[in-house]
Wavefront OBJ file of the C-alpha trace (Angstrom):
o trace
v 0.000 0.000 0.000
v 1.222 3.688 -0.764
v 1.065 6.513 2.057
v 1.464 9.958 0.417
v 2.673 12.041 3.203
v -0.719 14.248 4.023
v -0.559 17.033 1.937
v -0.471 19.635 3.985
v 2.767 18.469 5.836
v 4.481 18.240 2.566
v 3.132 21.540 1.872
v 4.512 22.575 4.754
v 8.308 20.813 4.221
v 8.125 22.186 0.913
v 7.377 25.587 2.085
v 10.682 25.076 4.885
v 13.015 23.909 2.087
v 12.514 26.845 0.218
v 12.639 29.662 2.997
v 16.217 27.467 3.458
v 17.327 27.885 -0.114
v 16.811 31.351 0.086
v 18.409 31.582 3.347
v 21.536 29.322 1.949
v 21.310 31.768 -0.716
v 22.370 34.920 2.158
v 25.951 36.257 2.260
v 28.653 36.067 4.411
v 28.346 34.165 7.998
v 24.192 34.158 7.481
v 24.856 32.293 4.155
v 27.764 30.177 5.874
v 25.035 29.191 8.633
v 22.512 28.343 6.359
v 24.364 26.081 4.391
v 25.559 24.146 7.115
v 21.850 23.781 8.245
v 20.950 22.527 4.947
v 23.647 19.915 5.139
v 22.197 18.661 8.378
v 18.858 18.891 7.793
v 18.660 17.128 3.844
v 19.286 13.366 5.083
v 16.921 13.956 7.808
v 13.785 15.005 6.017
v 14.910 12.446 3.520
v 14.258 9.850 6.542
v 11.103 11.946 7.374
v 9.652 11.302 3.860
v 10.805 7.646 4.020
v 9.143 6.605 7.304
v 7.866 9.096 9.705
v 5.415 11.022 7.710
v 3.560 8.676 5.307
v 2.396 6.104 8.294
v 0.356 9.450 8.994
v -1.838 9.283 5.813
v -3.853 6.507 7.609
v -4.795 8.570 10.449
v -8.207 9.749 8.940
v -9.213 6.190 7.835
v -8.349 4.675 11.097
v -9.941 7.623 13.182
v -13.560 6.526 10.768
v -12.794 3.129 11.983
v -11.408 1.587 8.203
v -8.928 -1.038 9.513
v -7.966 -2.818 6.321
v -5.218 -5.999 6.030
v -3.563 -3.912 3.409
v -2.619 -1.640 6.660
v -0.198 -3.935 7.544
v 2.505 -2.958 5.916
v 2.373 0.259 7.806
v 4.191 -1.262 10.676
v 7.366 -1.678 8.255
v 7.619 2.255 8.655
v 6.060 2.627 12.116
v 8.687 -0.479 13.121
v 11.773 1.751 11.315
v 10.832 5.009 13.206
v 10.199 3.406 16.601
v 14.050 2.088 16.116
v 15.695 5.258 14.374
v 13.198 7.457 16.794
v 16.765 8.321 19.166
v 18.965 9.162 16.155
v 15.902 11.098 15.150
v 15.600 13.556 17.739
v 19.395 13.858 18.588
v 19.668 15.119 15.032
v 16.798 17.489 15.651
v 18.899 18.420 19.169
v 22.095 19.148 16.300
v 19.732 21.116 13.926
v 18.435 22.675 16.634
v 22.219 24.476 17.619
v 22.489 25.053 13.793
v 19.462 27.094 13.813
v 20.150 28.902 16.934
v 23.795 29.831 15.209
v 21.488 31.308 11.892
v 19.457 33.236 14.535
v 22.586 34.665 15.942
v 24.214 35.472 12.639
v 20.778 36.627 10.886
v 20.403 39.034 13.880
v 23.815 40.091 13.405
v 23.376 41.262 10.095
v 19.354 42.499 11.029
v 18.158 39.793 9.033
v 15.001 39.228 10.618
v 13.435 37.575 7.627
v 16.071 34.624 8.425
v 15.327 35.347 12.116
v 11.927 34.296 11.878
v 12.260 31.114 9.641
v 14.539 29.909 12.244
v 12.316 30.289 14.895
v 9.311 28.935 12.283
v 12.085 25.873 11.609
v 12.369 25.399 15.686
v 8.883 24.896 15.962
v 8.265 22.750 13.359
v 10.879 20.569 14.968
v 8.923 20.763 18.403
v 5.419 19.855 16.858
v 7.596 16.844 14.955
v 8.783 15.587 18.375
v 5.448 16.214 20.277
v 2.589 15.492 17.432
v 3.832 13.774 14.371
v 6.330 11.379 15.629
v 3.567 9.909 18.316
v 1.158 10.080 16.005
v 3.074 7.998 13.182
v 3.934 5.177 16.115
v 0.317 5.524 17.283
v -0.943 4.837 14.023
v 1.186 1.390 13.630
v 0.313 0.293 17.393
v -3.317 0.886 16.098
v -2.834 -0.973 13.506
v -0.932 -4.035 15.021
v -3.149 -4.189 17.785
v -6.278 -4.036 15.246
v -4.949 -6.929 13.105
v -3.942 -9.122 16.350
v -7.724 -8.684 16.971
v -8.785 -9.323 13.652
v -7.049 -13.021 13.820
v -9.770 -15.409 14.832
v -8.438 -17.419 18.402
v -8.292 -21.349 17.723
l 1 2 3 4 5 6 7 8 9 10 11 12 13 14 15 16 17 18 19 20 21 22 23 24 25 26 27 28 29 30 31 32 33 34 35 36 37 38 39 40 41 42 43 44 45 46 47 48 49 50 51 52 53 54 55 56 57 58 59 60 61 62 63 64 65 66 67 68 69 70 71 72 73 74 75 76 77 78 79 80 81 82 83 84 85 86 87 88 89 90 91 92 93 94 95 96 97 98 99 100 101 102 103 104 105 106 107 108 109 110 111 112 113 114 115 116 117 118 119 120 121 122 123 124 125 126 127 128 129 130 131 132 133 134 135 136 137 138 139 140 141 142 143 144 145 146 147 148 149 150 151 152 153 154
């Protein structure tokens, strides 16, 4: 089964990626800042849009109560994130000090348009760890716990 990530969190990565190109795009330190963000930040949303995000495009079937066996192979991605869920947010913790060193340089040079996607970028990163991570690992315990039920006892 195919889980397009819900569209308006890709809307929303897509929207992040480009305030960063344009950021990367900055001179001097700002630009310097930005591009080392981007460096840390590519291979993670690439493991965003691998596992964590897509087990989330069954959370409106499952919340009207569709369980289907095609579900299953949700937990392959739910499974992945639950074990790559520390590397996860110790990368965010890294991106994290990357941002706060664009804040101070974008400050420095009273770039406040690069001041606020950093603090836009932050949160993001909080409502990752606190909404759409659980959510994703919700989704496959949901799931796995639905299909254990769904297996007639002998």
């Amino acid at each position: 089964m195919n889980y397009p990530i819900p569209q308006p969190l890709q809307q929303e990565h897509e929207a992040l990626h480009a305030e960063l190109r344009n950021a990367t795009q900055a001179g001097g330190a700002v630009g310097d800042a930005a591009r080392a963000l981007a460096r840390l930040m590519h291979p993670h949303f690439v493991k965003e849009d691998e596992f964590a995000l897509p087990p989330l495009a069954l959370l409106q079937p499952l919340a009207q109560g569709a369980v289907t066996a095609e579900m299953a192979d949700v937990l392959e991605l739910t499974d992945r994130l639950a074990t790559e869920l520390p590397t996860m947010l110790a990368e965010h913790k890294t991106i994290v000090a990357a941002l706060e060193r664009l804040v101070d340089e974008a400050k420095r040079a009273e770039r406040t348009d690069i001041v606020q996607f950093a603090h836009k970028l932050m949160l993001h990163a909080q409502t990752e760890e606190q909404v759409m991570y659980p959510a994703a690992l919700l989704v496959g315990r949901f799931v796995r716990q639905s299909m254990a039920e769904a297996v007639p006892a002998v």
